[in-house]
C-alpha positions as CSV (number, residue, x, y, z in Angstrom):
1,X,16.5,123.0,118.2
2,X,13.2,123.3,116.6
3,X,11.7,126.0,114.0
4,X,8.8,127.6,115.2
5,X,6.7,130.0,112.9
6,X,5.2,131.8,115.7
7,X,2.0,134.3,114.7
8,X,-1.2,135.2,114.1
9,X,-3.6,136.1,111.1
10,X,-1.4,139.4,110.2
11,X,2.2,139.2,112.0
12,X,4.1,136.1,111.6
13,X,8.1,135.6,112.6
14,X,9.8,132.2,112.6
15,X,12.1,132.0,115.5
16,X,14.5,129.2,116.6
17,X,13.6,127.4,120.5
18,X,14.6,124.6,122.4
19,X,12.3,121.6,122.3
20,X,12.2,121.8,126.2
21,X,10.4,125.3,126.6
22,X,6.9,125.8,126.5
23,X,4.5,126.6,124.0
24,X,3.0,129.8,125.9
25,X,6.3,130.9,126.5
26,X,7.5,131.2,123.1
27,X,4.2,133.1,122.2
28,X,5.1,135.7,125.1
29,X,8.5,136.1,124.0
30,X,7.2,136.8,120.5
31,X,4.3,139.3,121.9
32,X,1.3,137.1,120.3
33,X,-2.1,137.7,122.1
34,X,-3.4,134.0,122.6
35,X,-6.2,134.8,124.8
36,X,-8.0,135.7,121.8
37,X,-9.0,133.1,118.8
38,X,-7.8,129.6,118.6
39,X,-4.4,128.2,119.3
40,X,-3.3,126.0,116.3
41,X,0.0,123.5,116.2
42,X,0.6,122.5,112.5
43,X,-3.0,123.2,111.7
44,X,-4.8,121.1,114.4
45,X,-6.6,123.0,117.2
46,X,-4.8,123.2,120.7
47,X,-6.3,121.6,123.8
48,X,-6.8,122.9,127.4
49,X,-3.5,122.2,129.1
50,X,-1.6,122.3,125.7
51,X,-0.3,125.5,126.2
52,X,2.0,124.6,129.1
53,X,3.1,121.7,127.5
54,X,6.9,122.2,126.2
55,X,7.8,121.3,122.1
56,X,9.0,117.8,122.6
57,X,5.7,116.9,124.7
58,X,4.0,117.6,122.3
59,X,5.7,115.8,119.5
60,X,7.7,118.5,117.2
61,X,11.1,117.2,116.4
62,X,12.2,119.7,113.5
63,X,9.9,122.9,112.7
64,X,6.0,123.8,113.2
65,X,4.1,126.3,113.2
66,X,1.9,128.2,116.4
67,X,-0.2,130.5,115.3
68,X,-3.7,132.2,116.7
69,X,-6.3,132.5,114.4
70,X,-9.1,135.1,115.0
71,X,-12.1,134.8,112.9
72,X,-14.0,138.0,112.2
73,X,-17.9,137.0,112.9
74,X,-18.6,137.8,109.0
75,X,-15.4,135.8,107.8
């Protein structure tokens, strides 16, 4: 079992997954719009095809965190 905090730049929740799901899936469950700002996985930036990739593909073995960033254009 792996430790996700799940979020974006105001709402963040830390919820407990499986490493076999995916990482869209857990941001779906957790009602975080992805389609807008950039997808990061323990601060680096998410790659096209990432998103379908489940936990242990891509790595996470203990806890992480997937969070959407949205940056305002005068940020």
């Amino acid at each position: 079992m792996i430790k996700v905090t799940v979020g974006n730049n105001v709402k963040r929740n830390s919820v407990i997954v499986d490493e076999a799901v995916t990482l869209r899936s857990v941001l779906e469950e957790n009602d975080i719009d992805y389609t807008r700002g950039t997808m990061h996985l323990d601060g680096s930036t998410l790659q096209p095809g990432d998103m379908d990739k489940s936990f242990e593909e891509m790595g996470i073995k203990d806890k992480c965190f997937l969070l959407n960033v949205v940056k305002a254009d005068n940020a």
